[in-house]
C-alpha positions as CSV (number, residue, x, y, z in Angstrom):
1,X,1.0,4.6,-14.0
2,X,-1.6,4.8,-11.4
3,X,-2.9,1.3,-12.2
4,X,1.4,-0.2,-12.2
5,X,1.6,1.4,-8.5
6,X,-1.8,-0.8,-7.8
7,X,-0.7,-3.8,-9.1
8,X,2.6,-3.6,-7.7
9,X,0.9,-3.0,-3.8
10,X,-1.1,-5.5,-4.6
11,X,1.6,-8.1,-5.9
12,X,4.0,-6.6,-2.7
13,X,1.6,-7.6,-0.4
14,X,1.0,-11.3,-1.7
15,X,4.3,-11.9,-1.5
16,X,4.7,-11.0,2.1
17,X,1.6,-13.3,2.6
18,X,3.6,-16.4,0.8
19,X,7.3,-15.7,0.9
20,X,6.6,-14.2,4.5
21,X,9.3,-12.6,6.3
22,X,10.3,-9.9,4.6
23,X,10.9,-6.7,6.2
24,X,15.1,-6.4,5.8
25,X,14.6,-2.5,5.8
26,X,13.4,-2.7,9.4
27,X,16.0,-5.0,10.2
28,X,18.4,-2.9,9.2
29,X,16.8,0.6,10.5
30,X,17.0,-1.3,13.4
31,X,20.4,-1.2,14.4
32,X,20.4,2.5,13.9
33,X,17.1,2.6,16.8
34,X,18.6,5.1,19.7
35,X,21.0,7.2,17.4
36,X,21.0,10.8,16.7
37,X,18.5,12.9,15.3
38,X,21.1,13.3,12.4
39,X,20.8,9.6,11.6
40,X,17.1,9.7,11.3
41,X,16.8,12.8,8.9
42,X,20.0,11.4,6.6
43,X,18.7,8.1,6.3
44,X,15.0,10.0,6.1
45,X,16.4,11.9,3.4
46,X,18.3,9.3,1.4
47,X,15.3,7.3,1.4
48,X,13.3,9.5,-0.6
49,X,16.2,10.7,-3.1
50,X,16.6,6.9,-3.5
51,X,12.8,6.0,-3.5
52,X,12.3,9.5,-6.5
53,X,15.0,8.3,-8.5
54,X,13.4,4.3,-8.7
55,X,9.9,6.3,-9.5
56,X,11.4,8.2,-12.1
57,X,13.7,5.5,-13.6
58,X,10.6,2.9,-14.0
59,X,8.1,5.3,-14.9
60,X,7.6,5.0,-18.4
61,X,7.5,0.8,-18.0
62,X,4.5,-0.1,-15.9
63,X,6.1,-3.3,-16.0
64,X,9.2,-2.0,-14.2
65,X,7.1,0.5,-12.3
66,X,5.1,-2.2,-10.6
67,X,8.1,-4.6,-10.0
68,X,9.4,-1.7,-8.5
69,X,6.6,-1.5,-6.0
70,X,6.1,-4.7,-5.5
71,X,10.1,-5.4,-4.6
72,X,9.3,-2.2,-2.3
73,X,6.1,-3.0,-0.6
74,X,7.3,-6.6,0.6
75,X,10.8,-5.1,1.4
76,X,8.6,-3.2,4.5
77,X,5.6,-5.0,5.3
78,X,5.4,-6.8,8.3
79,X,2.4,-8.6,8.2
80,X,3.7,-11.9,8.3
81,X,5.9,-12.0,10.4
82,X,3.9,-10.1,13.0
83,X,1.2,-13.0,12.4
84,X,4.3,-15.6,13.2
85,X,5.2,-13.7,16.4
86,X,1.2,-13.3,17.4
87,X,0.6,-17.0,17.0
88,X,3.6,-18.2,18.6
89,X,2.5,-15.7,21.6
90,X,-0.5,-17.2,21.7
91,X,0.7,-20.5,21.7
92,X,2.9,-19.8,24.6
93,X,0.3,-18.4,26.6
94,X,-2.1,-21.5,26.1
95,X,0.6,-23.9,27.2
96,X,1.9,-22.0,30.3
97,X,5.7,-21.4,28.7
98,X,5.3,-17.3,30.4
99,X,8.7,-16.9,29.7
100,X,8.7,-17.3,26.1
101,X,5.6,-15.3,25.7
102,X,7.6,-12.3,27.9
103,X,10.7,-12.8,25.1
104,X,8.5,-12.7,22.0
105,X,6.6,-9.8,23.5
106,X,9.9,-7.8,24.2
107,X,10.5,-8.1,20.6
108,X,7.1,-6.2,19.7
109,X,6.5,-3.8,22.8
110,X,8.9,-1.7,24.7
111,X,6.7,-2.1,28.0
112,X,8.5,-4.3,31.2
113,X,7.6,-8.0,30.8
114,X,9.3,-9.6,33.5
115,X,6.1,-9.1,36.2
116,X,3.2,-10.0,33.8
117,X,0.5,-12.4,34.4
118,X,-1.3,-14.1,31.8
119,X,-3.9,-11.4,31.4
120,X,-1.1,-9.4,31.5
121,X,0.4,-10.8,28.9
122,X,-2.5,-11.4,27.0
123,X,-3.1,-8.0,27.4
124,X,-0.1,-6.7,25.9
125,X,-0.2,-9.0,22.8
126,X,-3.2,-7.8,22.0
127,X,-1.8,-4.2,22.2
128,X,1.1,-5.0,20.2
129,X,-1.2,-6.8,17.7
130,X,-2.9,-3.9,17.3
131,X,-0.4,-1.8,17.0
132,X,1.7,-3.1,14.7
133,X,-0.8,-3.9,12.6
134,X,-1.4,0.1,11.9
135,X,2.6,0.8,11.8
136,X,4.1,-2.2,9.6
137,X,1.0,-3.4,7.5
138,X,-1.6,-0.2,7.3
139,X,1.1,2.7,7.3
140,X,3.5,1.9,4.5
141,X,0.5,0.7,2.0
142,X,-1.2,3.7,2.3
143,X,1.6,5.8,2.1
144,X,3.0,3.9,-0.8
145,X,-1.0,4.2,-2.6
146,X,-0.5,7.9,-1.9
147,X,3.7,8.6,-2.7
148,X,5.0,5.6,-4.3
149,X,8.2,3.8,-3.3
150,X,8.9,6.8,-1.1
151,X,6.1,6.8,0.9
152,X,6.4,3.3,2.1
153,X,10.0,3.1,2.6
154,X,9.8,6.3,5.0
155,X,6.4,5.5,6.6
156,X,8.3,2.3,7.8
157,X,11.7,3.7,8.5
158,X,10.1,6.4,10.8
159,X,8.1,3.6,12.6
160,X,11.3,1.5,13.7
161,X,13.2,4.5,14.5
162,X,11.2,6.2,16.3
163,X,13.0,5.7,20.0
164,X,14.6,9.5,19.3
165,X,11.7,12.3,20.1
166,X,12.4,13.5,16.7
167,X,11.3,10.5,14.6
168,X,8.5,10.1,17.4
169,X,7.6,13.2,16.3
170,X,7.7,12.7,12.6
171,X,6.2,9.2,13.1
172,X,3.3,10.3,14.7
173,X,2.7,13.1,12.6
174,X,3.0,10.3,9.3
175,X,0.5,8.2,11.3
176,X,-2.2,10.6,11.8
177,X,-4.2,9.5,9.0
178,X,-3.1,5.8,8.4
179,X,-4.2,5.2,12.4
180,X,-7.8,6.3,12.0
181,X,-7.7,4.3,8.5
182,X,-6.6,0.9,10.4
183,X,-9.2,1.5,13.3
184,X,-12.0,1.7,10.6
185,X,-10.6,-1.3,8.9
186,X,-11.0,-2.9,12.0
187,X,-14.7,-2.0,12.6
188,X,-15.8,-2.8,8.6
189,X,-13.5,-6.4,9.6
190,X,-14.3,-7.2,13.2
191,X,-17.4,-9.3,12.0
192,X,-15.3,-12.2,9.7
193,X,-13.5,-12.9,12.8
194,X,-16.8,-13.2,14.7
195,X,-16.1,-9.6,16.8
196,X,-18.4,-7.0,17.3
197,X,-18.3,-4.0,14.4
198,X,-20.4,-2.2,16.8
199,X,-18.2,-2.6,19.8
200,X,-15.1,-1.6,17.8
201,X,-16.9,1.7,16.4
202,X,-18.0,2.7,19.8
203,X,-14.6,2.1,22.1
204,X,-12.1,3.9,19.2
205,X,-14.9,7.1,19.4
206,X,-15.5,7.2,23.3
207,X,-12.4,5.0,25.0
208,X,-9.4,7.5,22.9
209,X,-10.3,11.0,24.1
210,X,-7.9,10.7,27.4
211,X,-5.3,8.3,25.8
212,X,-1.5,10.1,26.0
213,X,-0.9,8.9,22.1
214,X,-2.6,10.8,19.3
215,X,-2.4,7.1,17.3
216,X,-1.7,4.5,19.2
217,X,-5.2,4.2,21.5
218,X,-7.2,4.6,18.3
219,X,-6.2,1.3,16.9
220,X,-5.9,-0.3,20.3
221,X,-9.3,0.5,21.5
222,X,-10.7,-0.4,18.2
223,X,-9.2,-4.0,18.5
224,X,-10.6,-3.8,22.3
225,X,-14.1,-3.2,21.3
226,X,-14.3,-5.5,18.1
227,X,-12.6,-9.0,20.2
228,X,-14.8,-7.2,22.8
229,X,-11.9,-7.5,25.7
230,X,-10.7,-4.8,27.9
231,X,-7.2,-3.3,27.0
232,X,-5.3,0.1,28.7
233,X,-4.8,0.4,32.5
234,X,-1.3,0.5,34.5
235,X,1.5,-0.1,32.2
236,X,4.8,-0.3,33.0
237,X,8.0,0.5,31.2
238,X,11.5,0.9,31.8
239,X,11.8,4.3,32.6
240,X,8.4,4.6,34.3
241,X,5.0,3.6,35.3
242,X,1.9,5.4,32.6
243,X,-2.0,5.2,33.5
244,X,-3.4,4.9,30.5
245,X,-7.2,4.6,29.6
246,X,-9.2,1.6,29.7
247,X,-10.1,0.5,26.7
248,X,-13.3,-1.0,25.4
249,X,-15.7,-2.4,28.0
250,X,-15.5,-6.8,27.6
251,X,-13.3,-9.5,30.0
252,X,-10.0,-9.2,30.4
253,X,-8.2,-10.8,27.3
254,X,-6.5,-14.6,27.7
255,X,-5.1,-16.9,25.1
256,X,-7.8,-17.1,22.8
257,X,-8.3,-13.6,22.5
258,X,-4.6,-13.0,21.1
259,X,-5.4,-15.8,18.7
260,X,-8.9,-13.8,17.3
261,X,-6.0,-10.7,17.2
262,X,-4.0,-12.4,15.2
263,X,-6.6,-13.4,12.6
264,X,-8.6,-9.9,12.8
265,X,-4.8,-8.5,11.8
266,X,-4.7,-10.6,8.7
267,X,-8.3,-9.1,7.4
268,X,-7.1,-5.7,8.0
269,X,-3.8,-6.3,6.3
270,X,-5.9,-7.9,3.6
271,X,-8.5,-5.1,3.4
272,X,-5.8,-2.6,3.4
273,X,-4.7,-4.2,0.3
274,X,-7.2,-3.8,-1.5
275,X,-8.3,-0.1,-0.7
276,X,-4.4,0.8,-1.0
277,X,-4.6,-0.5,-4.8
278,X,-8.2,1.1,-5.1
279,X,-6.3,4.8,-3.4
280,X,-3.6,4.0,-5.8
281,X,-6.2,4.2,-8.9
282,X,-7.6,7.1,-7.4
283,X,-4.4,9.2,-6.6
284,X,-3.2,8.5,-10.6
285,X,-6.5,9.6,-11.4
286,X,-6.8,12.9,-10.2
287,X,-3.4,13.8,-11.1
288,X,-4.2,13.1,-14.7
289,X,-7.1,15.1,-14.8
């Protein structure tokens, strides 16, 4: 079945590349965002009962099995539509509309938008590039190489609801591996979108050390160092001001650089495919054995 679950990423993520805009399970994890721990773990929960019992019921059809996955793996990606609202950033920012750029941005980063700058906002698109790139695209496909429909339905679930400190927790826990996969996706891809391999390798190992998140500066300072553009520094959110790290070592990022973002997003997601599906193999594999 190892070789259904690989089709079936494979397929999954295709159609988020085509159909685009998938993603209702975020969309509807998000209107539970801010509840009680309880929420988290019973929807947590109910998730992977629900996600087991698909495995089991499709498991002796590969055909059903990698429908299954496939129906799955689009149902959480977010690749697309985090390439929609990273262009339309970018667009905004070349033509001077600030204030759209400062709504789309609110959509993908909890930071305070209303004082930004271009390089601020640049900045911060970048970030959120980055970012989401490791939570929606990276996270759930090699969650779902390693566990199947359950694995990507929590991986994401845990990334939208992770405003409470317990799916935080949980979320960055899940992330621990999937992080430090995306960051050297980014270094092997940094080079098809004309970025710096190099650059990439050398910010995520020396710019991440004093960074507050165990994930989060890993990917972001490996996007820094491959667009090589400087990324961290003062941040501000609602409850509070943070002094994070400085990131990679270029110019401060503008327009452009969110574009270059955008695109080195798409080889990640696209690299990510592939190495999911080979995982996938892999993972079946070794069980068989």
């Amino acid at each position: 079945m190892s070789a259904a679950r690989a089709i079936g990423l494979l397929l999954g993520a295709a159609a988020d590349g085509v159909i685009g805009r998938g993603e209702p399970l975020a969309a509807f994890c998000g209107a539970l965002e801010g509840k009680r721990p309880a929420y988290t773990a019973g929807l947590v929960g109910g998730l992977v009962v629900a996600g087991i019992a698909v495995e089991r019921a499709t498991r002796r059809s590969p055909v059903l099995q990698a429908a299954g996955t496939a129906v799955a793996t689009w149902a959480v990606l977010g690749g697309a539509g985090l390439a929609a609202d990273g262009t339309s950033l970018a667009r905004d920012l070349e033509d001077g509309e600030l204030d759209s750029a400062r709504d789309t941005l609110s959509g993908l980063d909890a930071r305070t938008t209303k004082s930004l700058d271009v390089i601020g906002l640049s900045r911060a698109s970048v970030e959120s590039v980055a970012q989401h790139t490791s939570d929606s695209v990276v996270a759930p496909m090699f969650w779902g190489a390693v566990a199947g429909i359950p694995g990507l339905l929590v991986s994401r679930v845990l990334s939208v609801l992770r405003g409470t400190r317990f799916a935080a927790r949980l979320d960055e826990l899940v992330n621990l591996v999937p992080t430090r996969v995306a960051a050297a996706l980014t270094v092997t891809g940094a080079p098809v979108v004309g970025g710096s391999a190099s650059g990439a390798w050398r910010a995520w190992r020396r710019d991440t050390t004093a960074h507050p998140s165990p994930n989060a500066g890993r990917i972001e300072a490996a996007f820094a160092g491959a667009l090589e553009i400087r990324l961290g520094g003062r941040t501000v959110y609602p409850d509070g001001v943070a002094e994070l790290p400085v990131l990679g070592d270029g110019r401060n990022p503008d327009a452009g650089h969110v574009t270059r973002a955008v695109e080195l997003s798409r080889v990640v997601g696209l690299l990510t495919a592939v190495s999911s599906a080979v995982l996938a193999l892999l993972t079946g594999l070794r069980r068989s054995r």
